[in-house]
C-alpha positions as CSV (number, residue, x, y, z in Angstrom):
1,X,87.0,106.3,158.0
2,X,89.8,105.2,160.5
3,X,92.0,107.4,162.5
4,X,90.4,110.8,162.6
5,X,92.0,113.6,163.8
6,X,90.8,117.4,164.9
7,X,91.3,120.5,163.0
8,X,90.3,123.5,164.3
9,X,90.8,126.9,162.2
10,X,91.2,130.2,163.5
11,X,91.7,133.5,161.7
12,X,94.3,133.8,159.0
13,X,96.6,130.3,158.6
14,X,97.1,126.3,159.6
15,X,99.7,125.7,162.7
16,X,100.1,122.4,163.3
17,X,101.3,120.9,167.1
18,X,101.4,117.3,165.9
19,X,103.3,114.8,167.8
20,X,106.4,113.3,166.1
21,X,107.3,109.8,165.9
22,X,110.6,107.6,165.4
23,X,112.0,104.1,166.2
24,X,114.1,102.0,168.4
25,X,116.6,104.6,169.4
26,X,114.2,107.2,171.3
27,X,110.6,108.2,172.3
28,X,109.5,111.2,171.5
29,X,106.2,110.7,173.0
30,X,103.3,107.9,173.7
31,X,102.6,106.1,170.5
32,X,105.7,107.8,168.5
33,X,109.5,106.4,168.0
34,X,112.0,107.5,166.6
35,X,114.3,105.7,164.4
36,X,116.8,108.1,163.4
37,X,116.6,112.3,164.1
38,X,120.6,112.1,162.6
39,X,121.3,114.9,165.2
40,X,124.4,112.3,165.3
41,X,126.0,111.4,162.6
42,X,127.1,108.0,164.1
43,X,123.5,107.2,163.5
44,X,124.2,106.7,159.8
45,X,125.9,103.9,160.5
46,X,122.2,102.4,161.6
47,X,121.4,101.6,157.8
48,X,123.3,99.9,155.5
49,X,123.9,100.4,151.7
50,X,123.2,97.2,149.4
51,X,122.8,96.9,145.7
52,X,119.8,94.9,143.7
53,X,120.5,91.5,143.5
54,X,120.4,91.7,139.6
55,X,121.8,95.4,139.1
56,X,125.3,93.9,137.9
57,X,126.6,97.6,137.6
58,X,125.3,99.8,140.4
59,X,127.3,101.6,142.6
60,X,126.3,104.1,145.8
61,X,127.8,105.3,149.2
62,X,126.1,106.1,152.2
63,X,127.2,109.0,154.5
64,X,126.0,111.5,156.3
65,X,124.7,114.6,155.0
66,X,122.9,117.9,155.9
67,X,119.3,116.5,156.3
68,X,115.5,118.6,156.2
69,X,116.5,121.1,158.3
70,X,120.2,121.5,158.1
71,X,121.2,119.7,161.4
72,X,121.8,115.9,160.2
73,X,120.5,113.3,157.8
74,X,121.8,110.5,155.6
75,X,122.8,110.7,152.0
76,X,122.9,108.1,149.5
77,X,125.2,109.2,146.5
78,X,124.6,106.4,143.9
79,X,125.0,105.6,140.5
80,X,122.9,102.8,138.3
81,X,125.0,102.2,135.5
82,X,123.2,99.0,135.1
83,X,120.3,98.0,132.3
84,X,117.1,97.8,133.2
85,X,116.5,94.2,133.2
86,X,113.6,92.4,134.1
87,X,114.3,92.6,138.1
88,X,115.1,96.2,137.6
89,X,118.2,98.4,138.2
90,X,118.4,98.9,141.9
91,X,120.2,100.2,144.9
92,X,118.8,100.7,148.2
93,X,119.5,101.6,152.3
94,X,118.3,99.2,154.8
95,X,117.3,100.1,158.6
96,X,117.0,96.9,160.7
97,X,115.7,96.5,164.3
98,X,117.3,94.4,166.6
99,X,113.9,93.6,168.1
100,X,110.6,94.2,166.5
101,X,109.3,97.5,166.6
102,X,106.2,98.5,167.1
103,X,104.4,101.1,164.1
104,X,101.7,101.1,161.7
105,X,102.8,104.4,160.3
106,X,106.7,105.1,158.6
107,X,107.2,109.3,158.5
108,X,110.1,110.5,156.7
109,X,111.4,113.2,155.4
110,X,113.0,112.5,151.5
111,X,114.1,114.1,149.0
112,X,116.4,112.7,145.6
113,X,117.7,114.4,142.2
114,X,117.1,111.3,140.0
115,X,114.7,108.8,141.3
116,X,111.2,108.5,143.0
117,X,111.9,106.1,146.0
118,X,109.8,103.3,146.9
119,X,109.6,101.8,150.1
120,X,109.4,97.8,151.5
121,X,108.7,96.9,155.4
122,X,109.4,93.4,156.8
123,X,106.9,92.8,159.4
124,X,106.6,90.2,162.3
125,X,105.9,87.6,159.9
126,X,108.8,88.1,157.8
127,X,107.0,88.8,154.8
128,X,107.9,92.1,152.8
129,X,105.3,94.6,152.4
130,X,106.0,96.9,149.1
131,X,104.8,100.7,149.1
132,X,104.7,103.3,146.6
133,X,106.4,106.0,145.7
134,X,104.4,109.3,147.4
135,X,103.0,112.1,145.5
136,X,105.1,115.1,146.1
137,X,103.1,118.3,147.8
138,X,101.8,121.0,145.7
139,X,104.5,123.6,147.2
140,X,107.3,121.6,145.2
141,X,109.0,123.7,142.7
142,X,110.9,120.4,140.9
143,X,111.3,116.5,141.8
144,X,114.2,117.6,144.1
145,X,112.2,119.0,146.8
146,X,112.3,118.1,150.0
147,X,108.5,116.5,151.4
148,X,107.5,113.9,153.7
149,X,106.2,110.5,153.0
150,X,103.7,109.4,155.8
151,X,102.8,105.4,155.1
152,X,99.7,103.9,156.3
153,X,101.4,100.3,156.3
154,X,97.9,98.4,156.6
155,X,96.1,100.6,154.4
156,X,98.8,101.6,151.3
157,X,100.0,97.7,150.5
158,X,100.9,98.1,147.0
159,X,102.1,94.0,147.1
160,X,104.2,91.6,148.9
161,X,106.2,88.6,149.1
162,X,107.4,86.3,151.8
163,X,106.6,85.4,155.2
164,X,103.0,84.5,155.8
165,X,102.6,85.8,152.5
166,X,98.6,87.1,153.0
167,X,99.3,91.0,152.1
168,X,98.3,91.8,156.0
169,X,100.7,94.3,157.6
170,X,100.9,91.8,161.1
171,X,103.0,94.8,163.6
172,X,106.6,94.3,164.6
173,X,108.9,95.7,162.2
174,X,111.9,93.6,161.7
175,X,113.3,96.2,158.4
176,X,112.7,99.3,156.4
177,X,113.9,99.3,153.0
178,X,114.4,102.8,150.9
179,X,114.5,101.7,147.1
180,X,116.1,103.9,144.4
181,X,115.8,102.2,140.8
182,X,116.8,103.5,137.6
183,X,114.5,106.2,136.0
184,X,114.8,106.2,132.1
185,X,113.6,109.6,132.4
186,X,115.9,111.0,135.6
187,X,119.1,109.8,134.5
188,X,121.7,107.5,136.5
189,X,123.4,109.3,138.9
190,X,121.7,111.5,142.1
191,X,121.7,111.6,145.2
192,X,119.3,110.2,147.9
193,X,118.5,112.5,151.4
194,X,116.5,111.3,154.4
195,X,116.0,112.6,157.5
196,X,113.5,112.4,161.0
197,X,112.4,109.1,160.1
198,X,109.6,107.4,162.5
199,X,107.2,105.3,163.5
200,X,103.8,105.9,165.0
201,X,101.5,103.3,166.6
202,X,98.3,105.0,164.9
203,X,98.1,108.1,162.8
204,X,96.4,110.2,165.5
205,X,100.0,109.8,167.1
206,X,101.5,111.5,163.9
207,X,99.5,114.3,163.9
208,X,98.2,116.8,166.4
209,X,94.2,116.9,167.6
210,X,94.1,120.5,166.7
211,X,94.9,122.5,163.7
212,X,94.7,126.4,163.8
213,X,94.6,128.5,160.5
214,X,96.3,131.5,162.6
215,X,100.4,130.8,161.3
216,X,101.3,133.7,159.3
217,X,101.5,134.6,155.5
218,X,104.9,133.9,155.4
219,X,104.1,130.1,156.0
220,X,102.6,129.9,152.5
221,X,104.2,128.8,149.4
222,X,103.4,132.1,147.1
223,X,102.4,131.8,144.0
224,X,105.9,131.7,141.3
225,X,104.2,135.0,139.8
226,X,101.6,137.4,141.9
227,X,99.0,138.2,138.6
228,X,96.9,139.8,140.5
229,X,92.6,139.2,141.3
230,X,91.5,136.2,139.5
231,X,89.4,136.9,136.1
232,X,89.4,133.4,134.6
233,X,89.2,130.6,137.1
234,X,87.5,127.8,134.9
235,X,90.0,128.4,132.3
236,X,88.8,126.2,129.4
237,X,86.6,123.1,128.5
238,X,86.5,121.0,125.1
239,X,82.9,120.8,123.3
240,X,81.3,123.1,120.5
241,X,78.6,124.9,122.2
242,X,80.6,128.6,123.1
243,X,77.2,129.4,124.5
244,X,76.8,126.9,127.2
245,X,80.6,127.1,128.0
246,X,80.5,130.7,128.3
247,X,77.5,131.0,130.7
248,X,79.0,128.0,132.8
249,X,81.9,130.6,133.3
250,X,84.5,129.5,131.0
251,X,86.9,131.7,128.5
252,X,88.5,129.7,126.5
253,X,86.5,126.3,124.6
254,X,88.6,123.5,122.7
255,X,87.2,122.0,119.4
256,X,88.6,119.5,117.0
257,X,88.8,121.5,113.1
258,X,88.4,118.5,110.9
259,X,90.7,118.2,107.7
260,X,87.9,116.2,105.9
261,X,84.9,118.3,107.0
262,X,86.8,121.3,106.6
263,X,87.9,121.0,102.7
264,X,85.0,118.5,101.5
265,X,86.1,119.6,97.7
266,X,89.8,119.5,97.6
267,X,91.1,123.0,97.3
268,X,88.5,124.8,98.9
269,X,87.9,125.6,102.8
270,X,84.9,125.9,104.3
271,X,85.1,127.1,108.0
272,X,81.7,127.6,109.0
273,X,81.1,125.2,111.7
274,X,84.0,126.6,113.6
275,X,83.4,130.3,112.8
276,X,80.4,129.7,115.4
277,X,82.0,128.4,118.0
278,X,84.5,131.2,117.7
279,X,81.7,133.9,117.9
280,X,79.8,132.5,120.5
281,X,83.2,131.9,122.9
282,X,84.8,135.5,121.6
283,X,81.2,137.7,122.3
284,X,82.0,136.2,125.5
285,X,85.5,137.2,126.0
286,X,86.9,134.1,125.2
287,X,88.8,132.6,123.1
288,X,88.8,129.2,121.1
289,X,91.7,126.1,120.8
290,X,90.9,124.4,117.7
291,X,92.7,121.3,117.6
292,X,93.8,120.7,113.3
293,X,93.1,116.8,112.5
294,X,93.2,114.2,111.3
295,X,93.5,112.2,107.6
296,X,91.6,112.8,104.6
297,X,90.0,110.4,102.4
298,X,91.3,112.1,99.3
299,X,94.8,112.6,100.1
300,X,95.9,109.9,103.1
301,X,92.6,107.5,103.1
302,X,92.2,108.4,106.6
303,X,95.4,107.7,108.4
304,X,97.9,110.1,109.3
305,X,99.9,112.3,106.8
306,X,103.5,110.6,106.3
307,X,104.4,111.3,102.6
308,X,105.7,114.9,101.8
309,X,102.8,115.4,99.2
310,X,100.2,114.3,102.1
311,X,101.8,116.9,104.5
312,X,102.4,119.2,102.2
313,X,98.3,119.0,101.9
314,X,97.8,119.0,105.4
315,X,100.0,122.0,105.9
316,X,97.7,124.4,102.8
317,X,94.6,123.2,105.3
318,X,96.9,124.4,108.5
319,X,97.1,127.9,106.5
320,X,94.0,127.9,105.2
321,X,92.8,128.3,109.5
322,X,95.4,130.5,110.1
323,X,94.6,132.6,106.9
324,X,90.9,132.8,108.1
325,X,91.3,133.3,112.2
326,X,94.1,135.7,111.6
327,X,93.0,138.8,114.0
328,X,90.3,136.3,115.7
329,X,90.9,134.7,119.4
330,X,91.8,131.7,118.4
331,X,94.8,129.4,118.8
332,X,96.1,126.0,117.4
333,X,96.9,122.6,118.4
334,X,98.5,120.6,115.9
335,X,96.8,117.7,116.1
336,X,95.4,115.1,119.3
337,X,97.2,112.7,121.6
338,X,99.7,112.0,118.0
339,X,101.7,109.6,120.8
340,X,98.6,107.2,121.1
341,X,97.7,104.3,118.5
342,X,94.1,105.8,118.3
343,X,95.1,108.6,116.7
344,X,98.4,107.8,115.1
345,X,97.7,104.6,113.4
346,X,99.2,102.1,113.1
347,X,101.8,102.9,115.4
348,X,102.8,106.4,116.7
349,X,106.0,107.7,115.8
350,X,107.5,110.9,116.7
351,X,109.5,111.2,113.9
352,X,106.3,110.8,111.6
353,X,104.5,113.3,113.7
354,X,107.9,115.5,114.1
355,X,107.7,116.4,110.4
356,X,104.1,117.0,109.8
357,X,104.0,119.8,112.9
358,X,107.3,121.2,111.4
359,X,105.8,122.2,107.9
360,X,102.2,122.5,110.2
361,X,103.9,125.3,111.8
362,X,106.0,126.8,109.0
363,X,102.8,127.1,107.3
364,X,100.9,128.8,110.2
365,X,103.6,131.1,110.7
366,X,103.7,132.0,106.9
367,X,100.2,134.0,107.2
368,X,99.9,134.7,110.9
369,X,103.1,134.9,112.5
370,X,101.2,135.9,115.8
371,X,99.8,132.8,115.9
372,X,99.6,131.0,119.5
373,X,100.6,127.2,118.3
374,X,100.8,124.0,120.5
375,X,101.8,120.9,119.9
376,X,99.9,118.0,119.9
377,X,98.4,117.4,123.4
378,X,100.3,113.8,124.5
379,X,98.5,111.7,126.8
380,X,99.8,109.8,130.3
381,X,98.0,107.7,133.0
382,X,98.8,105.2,135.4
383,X,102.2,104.2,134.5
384,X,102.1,105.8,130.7
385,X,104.2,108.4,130.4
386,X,104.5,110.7,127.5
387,X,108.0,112.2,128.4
388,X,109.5,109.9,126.1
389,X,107.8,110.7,123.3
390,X,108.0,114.1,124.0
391,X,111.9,113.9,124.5
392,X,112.4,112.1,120.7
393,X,109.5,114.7,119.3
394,X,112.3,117.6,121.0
395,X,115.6,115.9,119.6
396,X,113.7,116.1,115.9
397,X,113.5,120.4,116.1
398,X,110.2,120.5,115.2
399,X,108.7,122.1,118.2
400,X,110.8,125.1,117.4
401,X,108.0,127.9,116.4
402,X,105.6,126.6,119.0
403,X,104.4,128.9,122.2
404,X,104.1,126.0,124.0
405,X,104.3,122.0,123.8
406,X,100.4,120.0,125.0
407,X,99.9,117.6,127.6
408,X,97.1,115.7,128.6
409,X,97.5,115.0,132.1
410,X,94.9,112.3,133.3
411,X,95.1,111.0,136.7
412,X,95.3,106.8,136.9
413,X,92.5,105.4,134.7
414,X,90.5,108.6,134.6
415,X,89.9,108.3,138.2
416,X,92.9,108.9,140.4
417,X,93.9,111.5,142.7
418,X,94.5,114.9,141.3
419,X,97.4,116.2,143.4
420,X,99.7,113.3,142.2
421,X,99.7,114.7,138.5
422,X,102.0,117.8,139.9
423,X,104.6,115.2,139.9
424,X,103.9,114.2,136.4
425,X,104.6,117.3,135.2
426,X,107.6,118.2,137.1
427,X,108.5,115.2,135.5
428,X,108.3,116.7,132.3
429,X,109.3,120.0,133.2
430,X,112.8,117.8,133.8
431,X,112.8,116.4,130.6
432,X,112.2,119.8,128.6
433,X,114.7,121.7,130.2
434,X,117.2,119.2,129.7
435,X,116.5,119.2,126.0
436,X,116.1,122.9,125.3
437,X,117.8,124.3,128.0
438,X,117.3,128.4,128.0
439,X,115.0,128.0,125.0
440,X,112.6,125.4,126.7
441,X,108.5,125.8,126.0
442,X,106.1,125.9,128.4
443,X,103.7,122.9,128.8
444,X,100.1,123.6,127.9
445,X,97.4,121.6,129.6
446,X,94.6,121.1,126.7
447,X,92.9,118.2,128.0
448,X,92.3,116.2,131.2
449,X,89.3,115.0,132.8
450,X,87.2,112.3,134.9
451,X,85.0,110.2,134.0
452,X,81.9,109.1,136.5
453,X,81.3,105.6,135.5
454,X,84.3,104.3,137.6
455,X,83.3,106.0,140.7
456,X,80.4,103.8,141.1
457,X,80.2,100.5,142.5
458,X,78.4,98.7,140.1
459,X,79.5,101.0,137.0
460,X,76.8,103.1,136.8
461,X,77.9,106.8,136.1
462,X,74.7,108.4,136.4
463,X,74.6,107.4,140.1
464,X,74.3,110.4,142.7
465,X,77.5,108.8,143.8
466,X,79.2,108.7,140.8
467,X,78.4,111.7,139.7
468,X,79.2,114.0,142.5
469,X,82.8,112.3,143.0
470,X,83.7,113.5,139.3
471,X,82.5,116.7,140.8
472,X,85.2,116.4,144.3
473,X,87.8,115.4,141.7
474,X,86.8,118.3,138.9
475,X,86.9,120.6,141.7
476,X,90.4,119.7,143.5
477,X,92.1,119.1,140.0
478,X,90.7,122.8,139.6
479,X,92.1,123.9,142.8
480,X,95.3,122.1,142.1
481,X,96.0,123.6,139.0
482,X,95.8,127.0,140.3
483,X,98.2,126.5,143.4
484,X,100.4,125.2,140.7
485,X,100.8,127.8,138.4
486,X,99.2,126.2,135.3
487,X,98.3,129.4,133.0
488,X,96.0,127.4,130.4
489,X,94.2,124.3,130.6
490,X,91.0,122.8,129.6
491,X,88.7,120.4,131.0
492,X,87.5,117.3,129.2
493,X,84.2,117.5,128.3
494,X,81.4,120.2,128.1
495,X,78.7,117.1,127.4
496,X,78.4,113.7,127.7
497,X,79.1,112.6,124.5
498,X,76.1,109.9,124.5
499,X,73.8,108.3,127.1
500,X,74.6,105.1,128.2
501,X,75.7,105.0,132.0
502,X,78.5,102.5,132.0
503,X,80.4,103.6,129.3
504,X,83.1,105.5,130.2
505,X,83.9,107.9,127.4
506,X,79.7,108.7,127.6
507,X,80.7,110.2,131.2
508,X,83.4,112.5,131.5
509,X,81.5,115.7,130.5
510,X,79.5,118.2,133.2
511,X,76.7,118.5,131.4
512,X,74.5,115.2,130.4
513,X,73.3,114.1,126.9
514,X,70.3,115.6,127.7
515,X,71.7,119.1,128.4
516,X,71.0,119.0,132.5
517,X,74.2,120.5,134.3
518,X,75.6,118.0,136.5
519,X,76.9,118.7,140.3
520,X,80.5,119.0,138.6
521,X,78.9,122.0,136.5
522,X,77.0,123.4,139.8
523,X,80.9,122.7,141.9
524,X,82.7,124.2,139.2
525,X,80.8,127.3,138.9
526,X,80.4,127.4,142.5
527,X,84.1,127.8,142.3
528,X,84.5,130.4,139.7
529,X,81.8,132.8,141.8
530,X,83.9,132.0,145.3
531,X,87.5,133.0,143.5
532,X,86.7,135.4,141.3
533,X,88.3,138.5,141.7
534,X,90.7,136.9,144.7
535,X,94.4,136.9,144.4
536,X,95.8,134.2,145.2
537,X,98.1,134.1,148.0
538,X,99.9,130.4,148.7
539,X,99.2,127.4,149.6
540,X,100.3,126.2,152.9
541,X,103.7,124.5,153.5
542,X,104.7,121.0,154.5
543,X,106.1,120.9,158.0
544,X,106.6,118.4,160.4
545,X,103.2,118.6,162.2
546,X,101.0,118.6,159.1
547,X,99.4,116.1,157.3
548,X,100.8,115.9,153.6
549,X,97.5,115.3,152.2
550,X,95.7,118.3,154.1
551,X,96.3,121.4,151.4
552,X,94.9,124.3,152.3
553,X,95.3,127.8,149.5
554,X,94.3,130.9,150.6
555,X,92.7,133.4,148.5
556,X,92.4,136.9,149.4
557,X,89.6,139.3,148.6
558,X,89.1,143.1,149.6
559,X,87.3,142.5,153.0
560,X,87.5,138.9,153.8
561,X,89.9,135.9,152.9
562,X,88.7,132.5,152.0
563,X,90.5,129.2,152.9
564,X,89.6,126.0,150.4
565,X,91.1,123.3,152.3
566,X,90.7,120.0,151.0
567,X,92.3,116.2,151.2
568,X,93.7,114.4,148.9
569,X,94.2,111.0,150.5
570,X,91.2,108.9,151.4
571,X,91.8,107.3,154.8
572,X,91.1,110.1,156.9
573,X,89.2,112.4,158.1
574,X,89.6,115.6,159.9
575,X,87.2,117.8,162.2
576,X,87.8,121.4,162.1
577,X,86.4,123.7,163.8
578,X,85.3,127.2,162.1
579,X,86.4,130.5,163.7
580,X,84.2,132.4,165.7
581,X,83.9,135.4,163.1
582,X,84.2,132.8,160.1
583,X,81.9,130.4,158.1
584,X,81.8,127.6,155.8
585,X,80.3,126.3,152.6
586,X,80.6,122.6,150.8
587,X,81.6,122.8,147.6
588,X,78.4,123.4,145.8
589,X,78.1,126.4,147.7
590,X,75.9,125.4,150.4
591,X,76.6,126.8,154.1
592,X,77.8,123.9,156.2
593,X,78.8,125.5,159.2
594,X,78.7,129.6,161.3
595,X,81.6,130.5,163.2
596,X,82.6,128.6,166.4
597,X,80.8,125.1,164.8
598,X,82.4,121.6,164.4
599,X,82.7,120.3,160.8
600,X,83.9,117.1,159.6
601,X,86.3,117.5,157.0
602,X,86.0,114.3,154.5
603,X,87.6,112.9,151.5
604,X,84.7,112.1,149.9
605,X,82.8,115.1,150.1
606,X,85.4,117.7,148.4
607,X,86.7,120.9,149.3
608,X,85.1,123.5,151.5
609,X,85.3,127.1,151.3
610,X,86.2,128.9,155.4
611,X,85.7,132.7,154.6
612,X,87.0,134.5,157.5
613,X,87.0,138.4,157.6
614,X,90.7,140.6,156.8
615,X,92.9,141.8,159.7
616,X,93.1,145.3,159.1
């Protein structure tokens, strides 16, 4: 991997010396320029404000404006009353050189109340070089927060256009572009912040050779509520053997209640299959999620209820559970993913789907009203989203009743980085307090997943390789959701649902077909032994000498604290160095290092575990 840089940790936190780059204005040091700092607010007048060439509409204002750390920075105040056509609703800032400058890294700090900026460099060549919007950091408390985008420009081309036109970043930067376009989702009007932007020759000029985990506890992001030790670090997982999901170390288990299995003879229930799952998860201090779905032959033919009499029927089978779980650990999800064509056929409608969970939960309520309830987990990926569903399923009132509204959060195609589903949810989050205000539900996480077939080259998801990269991803989403704050969530799937290596929905479980536990099952409960009884303490904060993709949560136990520090961007690597009085496991468990030894800290291989013992 290129550009490594050295980490070395001491007792109790990560301080970061990193050197600080800019542009043409000033060096700050070898290798680093800055482009703006804003200490002067005449440096505003550096970038211009333009609006998209087909954003008929549009409107904005650039001025100066508090900036990062209070001292200076530019503000955009726009407005994108325009549609979205096909060319998109745009505005944007513009920072041109009056010579090319040199840089293969822009570092900025950003932060805007209705948009997710991208980015576009002009290099030597003239040809435009399109980047991504950045995943915000896991100390972010909504899509407002301040964080800092750090670009590879070879390495995070997302396309381009012009000049020599062969999607090579060639180095002397002729522009920077900031692009704000019109989020359906985020509204029109907001407001744009940057501030220390830069450019560093290489990314060892961005960051420092040395990181110390000696800053103090007041550096970390606490948690939003202090709940004490850990009891239940797995959480839950979706599959029907409560056995094997309670000795793998999980409380909670997620299994689909079948309509048509359930009431074979119309009128009568038989819950049978269930009531073991229930037992075995319960004996076990857990609890069970059993998803109610989906048609019947004898009242819907097998699609989706939409006629009063068909959910009227659908509701008696809704009772019927809640009749015979009442007293029992056991909650409800009304129905699976009802936003996707799968499983709302032939096209999903959250109208359709708003009245069935009405009467579902008027029904439930009826015989148990202490009934936890959720709302049919909605799926998002890539660039599907299911905030728009959710926001029409909202404006219909039938999520009033329910403890909490489901999500399935899956990372791009099953196979993405974890960390960048935080800002999918504060996405959400957005959306559902805009719609109910004081009244809004919590989301519930009641699936998400990887699969291991993608990981491999050649498909081949029963590959050592494939298989332990589900088990680095399992492990940070894991991680990620606890630095978070997500309460309840369960992992998809217990077992490979068949045996075949290269198809994707056979793979995303942690135990094979044959019942063998895979190295996600070994990480994961490697995991749950290493936290367990730890009380989480923070993660650490973003500042302007760490790398954003180096997280590091500390955990704290009785006589020692341990320190999983992991990275969630795969370019780099970092060597750290473990105190003298500390050590250090992989993620399996295994030690890799005693106290004053060199590791290399690497994307691929997951998170490590640096225990270190407690000041007194």
């Amino acid at each position: 991997m290129k550009n490594s840089y050295k980490l070395s940790l001491a007792i109790v936190w990560v301080v970061v010396t990193a050197i600080i780059w800019g542009g043409e204005t000033a060096k700050a040091a070898a290798g680093t320029t800055i482009v703006n700092d804003f200490s002067d607010p005449a440096q505003v007048s550096s970038w211009s404000f333009s609006v998209g060439a087909k954003s008929p509409g549009a409107s904005g204002q650039l001025v100066a404006g508090p900036g990062f750390g209070g001292s200076g920075g530019a503000t955009v105040n726009f407005n994108l009353g325009c549609e979205v056509l096909a060319g998109g609703c745009s505005v944007r800032i513009s920072r041109k050189f009056a010579s090319p400058t040199a840089g293969t890294v822009f570092d900025a700090w950003i932060r805007c109340t209705a948009c997710e900026p991208s980015f576009e460099v002009r290099d030597s060549t003239g040809q435009w070089l399109v980047y991504a919007a950045v995943s915000l950091p896991l100390t972010a408390k909504s899509l407002e927060s301040w964080h800092r985008v750090v670009l590879s420009l070879p390495d995070d081309i997302l396309r381009y256009r012009a000049g020599i036109n062969d999607g090579q970043f060639h180095d002397g930067i002729q522009e920077i572009r900031i692009i704000i376009k019109k989020d359906q989702l985020l509204g029109s009007n907001g407001i744009l912040e940057i501030d220390e932007v830069r450019l560093h020759d290489t990314m060892s000029d961005a960051f420092p050779s040395e990181i110390a985990l000696n800053a103090p506890i007041s550096e970390y992001e606490p948690p939003s509520q202090n709940l004490g030790p850990l009891t239940n670090v797995l959480k839950g997982i979706s599959g029907y053997d409560g056995i094997l999901a309670g000795d793998l170390g999980f409380r909670a288990i997620r299994s689909t209640l079948f309509w048509e299995k359930v009431e074979k003879v119309v009128g009568t229930y038989n819950f049978r299959s269930s009531d073991k799952i229930v037992h075995d998860i319960s004996v076990r201090g857990g609890r069970a999620l059993l998803v109610l779905g989906y048609g019947h032959p004898s009242y819907t033919g097998g699609r989706p209820p939409r006629s009063d009499a068909e959910i009227e029927a659908f509701a008696k089978f809704a009772a019927a559970a809640a009749t015979h779980y009442r007293g029992a650990p056991v909650d409800f999800e009304i129905w699976n993913e009802p936003s996707f064509p799968n499983f709302w056929k032939p096209s999903p409608s959250a109208e359709e789907y708003g009245r069935l969970l009405k009467r579902s939960i008027s029904a439930i309520r009826g015989v148990n009203p202490s009934a936890t309830i959720i709302t049919g987990g909605l799926p998002g990926w890539g660039g599907w989203e299911p905030w728009p569903y959710l926001r029409d399923l909202m404006r219909t009132k039938a999520v009033v009743g329910a403890n909490a509204l489901g999500v399935h959060p899956y990372t791009e195609h099953k196979v993405g980085d974890p960390e960048r589903r935080w800002r999918h949810l504060l996405r959400g989050r957005r959306v559902i307090e805009e719609e109910m205000g004081s009244q809004s539900l919590p989301l519930r996480i009641t699936e998400w997943g990887f699969t291991s077939s993608p990981f491999d080259p050649d498909g081949n998801g029963h590959s050592a390789q494939s298989r332990h990269a589900q088990a680095v991803m399992a492990t940070r989403s894991f991680l990620t959701w606890t630095v978070v704050g997500e309460q309840d969530y369960s992992f998809f799937q217990l077992i490979d649902s068949c045996d075949d290596a290269r198809n994707i929905e056979c793979n995303l479980g942690i135990v094979t077909f044959n019942q063998q536990e895979k190295p996600a099952a070994q990480a994961l409960k490697n995991l749950s032994s290493t936290l367990t009884s730890r009380t989480y303490k923070g993660v650490l904060r973003q500042n302007s000498t760490l790398p954003p993709w180096l997280n590091v949560a500390r955990f704290d136990g009785t006589s020692d604290v341990v320190f999983a520090v992991w990275l969630s961007a795969p370019n780099w690597n970092s060597t750290l160095r473990i105190p003298e009085s500390g050590s250090a496991r992989n993620m399996y468990g295994m030690p890799i290092a005693g106290g004053g030894s060199v590791v290399t800290l690497a994307y691929a291989d997951g998170p490590i575990y640096v225990s270190v013992p407690k000041e007194p």
